[in-house]
C-alpha positions as CSV (number, residue, x, y, z in Angstrom):
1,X,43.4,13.4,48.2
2,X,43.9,13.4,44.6
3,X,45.1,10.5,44.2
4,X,41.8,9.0,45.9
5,X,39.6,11.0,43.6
6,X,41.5,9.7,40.5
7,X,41.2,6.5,41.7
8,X,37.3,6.8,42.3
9,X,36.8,8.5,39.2
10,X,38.8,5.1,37.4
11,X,36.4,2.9,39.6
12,X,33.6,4.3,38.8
13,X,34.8,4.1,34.7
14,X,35.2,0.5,34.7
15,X,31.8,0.1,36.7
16,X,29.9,2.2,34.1
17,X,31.8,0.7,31.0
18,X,30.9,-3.0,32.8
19,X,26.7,-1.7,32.8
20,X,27.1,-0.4,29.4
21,X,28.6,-3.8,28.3
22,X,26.2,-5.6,30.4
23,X,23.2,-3.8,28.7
24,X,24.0,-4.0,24.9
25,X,24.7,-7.9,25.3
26,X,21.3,-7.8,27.6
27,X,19.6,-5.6,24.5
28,X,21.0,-7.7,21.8
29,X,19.8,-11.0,23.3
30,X,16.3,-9.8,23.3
31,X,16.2,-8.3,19.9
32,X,17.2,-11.7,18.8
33,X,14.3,-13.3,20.9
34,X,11.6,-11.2,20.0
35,X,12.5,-10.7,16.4
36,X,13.4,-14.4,15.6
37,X,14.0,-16.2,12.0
38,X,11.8,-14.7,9.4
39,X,10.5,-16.1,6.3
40,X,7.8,-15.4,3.5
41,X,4.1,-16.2,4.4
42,X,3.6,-18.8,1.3
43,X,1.1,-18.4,-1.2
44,X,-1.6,-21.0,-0.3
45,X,-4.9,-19.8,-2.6
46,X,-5.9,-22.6,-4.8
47,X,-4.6,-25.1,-2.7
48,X,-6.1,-28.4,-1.3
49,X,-6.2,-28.7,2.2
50,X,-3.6,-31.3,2.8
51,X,-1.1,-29.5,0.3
52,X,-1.6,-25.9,2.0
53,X,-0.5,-28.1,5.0
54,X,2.8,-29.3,3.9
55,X,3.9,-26.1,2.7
56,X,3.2,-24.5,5.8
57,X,5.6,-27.0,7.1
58,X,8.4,-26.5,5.0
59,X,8.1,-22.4,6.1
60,X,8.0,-23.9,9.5
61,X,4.9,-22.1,10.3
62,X,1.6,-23.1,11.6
63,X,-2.2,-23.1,10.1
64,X,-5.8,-21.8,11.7
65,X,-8.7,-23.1,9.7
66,X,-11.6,-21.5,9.3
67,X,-14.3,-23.6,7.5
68,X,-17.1,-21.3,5.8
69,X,-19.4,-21.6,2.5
70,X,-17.5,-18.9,0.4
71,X,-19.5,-19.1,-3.0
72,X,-20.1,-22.6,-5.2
73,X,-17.3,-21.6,-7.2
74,X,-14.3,-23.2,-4.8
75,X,-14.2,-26.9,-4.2
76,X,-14.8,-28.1,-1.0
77,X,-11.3,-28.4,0.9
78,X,-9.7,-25.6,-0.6
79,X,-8.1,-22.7,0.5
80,X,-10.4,-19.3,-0.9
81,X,-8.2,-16.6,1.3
82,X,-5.1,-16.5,3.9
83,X,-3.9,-13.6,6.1
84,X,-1.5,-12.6,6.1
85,X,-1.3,-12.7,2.5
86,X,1.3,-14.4,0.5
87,X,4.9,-13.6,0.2
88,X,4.2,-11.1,3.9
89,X,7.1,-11.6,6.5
90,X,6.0,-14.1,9.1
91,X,8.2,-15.4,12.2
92,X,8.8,-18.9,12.4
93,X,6.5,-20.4,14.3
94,X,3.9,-18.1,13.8
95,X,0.3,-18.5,12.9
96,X,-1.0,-18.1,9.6
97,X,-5.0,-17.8,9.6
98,X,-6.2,-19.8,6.3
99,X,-10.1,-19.8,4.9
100,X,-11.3,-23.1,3.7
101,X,-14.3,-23.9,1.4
102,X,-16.7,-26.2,3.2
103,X,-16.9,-30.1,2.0
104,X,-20.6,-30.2,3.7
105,X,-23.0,-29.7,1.6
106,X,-21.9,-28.6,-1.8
107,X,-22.9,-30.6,-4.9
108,X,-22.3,-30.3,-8.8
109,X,-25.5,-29.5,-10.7
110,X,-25.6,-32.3,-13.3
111,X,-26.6,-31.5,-17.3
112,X,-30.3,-31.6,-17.4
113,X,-31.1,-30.1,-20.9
114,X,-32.9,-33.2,-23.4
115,X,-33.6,-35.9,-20.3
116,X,-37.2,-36.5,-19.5
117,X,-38.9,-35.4,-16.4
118,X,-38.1,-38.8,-14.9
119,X,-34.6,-38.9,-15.7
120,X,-34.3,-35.6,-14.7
121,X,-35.6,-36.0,-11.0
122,X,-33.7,-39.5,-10.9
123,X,-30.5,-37.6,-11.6
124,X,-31.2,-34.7,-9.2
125,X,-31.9,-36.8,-6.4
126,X,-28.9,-38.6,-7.5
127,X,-26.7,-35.2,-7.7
128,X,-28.8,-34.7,-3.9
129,X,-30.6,-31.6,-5.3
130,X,-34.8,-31.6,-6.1
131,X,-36.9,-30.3,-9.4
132,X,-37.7,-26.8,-8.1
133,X,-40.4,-24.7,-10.3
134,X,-41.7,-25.7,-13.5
135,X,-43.0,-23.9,-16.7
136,X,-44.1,-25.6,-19.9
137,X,-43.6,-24.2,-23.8
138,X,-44.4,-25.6,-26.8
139,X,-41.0,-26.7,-29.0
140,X,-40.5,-28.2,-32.1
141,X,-37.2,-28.8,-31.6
142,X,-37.6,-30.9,-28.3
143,X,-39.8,-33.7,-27.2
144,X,-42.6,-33.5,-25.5
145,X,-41.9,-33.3,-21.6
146,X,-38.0,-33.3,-22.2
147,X,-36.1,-30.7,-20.4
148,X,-35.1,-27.2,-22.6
149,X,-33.1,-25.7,-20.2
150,X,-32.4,-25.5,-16.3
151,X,-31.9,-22.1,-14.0
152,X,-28.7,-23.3,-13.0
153,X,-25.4,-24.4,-15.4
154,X,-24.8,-27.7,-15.3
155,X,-21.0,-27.7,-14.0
156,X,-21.4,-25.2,-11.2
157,X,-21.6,-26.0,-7.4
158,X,-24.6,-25.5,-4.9
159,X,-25.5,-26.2,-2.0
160,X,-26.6,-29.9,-1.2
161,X,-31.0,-29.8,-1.3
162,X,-31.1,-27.0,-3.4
163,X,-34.1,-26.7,-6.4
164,X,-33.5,-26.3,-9.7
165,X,-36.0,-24.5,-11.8
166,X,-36.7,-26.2,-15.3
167,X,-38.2,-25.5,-18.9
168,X,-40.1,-28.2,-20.4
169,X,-41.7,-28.7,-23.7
170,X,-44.7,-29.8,-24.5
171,X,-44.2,-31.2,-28.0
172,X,-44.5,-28.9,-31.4
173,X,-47.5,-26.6,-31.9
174,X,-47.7,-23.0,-32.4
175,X,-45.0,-21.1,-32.0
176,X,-45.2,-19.7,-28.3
177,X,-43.0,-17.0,-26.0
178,X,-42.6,-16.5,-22.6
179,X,-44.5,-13.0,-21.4
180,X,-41.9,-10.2,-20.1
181,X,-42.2,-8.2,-17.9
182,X,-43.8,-4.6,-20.1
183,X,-44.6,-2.3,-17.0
184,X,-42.5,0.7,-17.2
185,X,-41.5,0.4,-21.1
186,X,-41.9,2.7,-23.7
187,X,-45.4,1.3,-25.4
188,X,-44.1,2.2,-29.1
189,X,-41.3,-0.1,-28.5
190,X,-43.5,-2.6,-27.1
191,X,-45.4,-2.8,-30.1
192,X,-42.4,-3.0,-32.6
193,X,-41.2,-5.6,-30.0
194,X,-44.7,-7.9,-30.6
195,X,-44.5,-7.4,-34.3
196,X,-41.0,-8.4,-35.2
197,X,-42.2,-11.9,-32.8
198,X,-45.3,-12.3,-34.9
199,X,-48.1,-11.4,-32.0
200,X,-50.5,-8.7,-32.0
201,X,-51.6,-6.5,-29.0
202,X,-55.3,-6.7,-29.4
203,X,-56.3,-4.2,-26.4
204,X,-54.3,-0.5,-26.1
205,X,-56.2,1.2,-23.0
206,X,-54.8,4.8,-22.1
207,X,-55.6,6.2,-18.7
208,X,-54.2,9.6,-17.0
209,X,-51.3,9.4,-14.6
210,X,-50.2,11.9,-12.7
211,X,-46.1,12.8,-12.8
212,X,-45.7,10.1,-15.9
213,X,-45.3,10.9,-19.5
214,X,-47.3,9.7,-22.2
215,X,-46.9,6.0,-23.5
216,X,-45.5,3.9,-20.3
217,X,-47.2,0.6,-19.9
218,X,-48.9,0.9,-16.4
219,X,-50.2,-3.0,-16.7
220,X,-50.3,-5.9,-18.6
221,X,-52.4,-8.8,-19.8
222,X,-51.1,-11.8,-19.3
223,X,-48.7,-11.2,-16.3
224,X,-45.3,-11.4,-17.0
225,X,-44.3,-15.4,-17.1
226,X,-47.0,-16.9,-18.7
227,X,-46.6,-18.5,-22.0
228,X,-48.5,-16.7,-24.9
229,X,-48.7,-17.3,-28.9
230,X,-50.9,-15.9,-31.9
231,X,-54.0,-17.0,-30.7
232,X,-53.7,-14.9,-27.0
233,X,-55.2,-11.9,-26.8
234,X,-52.1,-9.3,-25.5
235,X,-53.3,-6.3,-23.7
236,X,-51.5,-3.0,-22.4
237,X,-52.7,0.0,-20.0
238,X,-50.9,3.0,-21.1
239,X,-50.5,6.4,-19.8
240,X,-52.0,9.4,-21.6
């Protein structure tokens, strides 16, 4: 009898020790599997398409593009962001999701600055933007119609059909200034601000306002924007 339950008990050792065996190579193999090779996600910012492309391939890992308009500041085919980021642990194999300036519809804004209005809209139309708003100074130091300066730097990117706004003289003259904006200031520095440009306000008209104290400009004639020199009369409503 003891014998047999010796023999059992042996039995049933070599059974259990042949599951345990059994499971840790079982356990092993799909650790393996699951975890796979692993290398570093690499750093693809900056890059050109086709680049970001071949280094994906020496990591043996695959791209997702996502085309978008990120900003005017990337060129078009270029990669703005990645996830996961650079230098992350990525399987072989895996997917790394990449974010890629648009080529559709971006443009550089060409120099405008001392071209006439004709050159200026040939160019534009050229650089497949158009001649947005328009406002006209008197400058001695530029021709008449010319171009003094445009709303956005020549250099940057837009998108393709946007307007650019321009500053054009109209030859030399009187000195003239473009109207700010004077609602809400101080009317004491105001005043100082006119003198020290040469101009005079003409018309100072206080009125009561509630919950405001004394000497804020309330409104303003001309209307911010509008080109004024010596010979416009300036006016300011202030609060008393």
């Amino acid at each position: 009898m003891n014998k047999k339950v010796v023999l059992a008990g042996k039995i049933a050792g070599i059974v259990l020790g042949y599951f345990l065996l059994f499971f840790l190579a079982v356990f092993s193999t799909v650790s393996l599997l699951v975890k796979g090779d692993e290398v570093m996600a690499p750093d693809l910012l900056g890059k050109p398409l086709q680049e970001a492309y071949a280094s994906a391939a020496k990591k043996g890992i695959y791209l997702k593009k996502v085309v978008g308009d990120f900003g005017g500041t990337y060129a078009p085919n270029t990669v703005v962001n990645q996830f996961p980021a650079p230098k992350t642990s990525v399987k072989v194999k895996s997917i790394v999701k990449i974010f890629v300036a648009s080529e559709v519809g971006q443009t550089v804004v060409p120099k405008l600055a001392s071209l006439s209005q004709k050159e200026c809209e040939a160019l534009l139309k050229k650089s497949k933007l158009k001649k947005g708003h328009s406002a006209f100074i008197s400058s001695a130091e530029v021709l008449p119609d010319c171009i003094i300066s445009q709303s956005s730097p020549a250099g940057s990117r837009m998108a393709e059909g946007s307007a650019i706004d321009l500053l054009i003289s109209k030859g030399g003259g009187s000195r003239s200034f473009v109207m700010p904006d004077l609602i809400g200031k101080e009317a004491v520095k105001v005043l100082v601000f006119f003198e020290n440009q040469g101009l005079k306000i003409s018309k100072i008209e206080e009125v009561p306002y509630f919950g405001l104290k004394p000497g804020i400009v309330l409104k303003q004639f001309p209307s911010p924007g509008f080109e004024i020199s010596s010979k416009n009369l300036i006016g300011i409503q202030v609060s008393k």
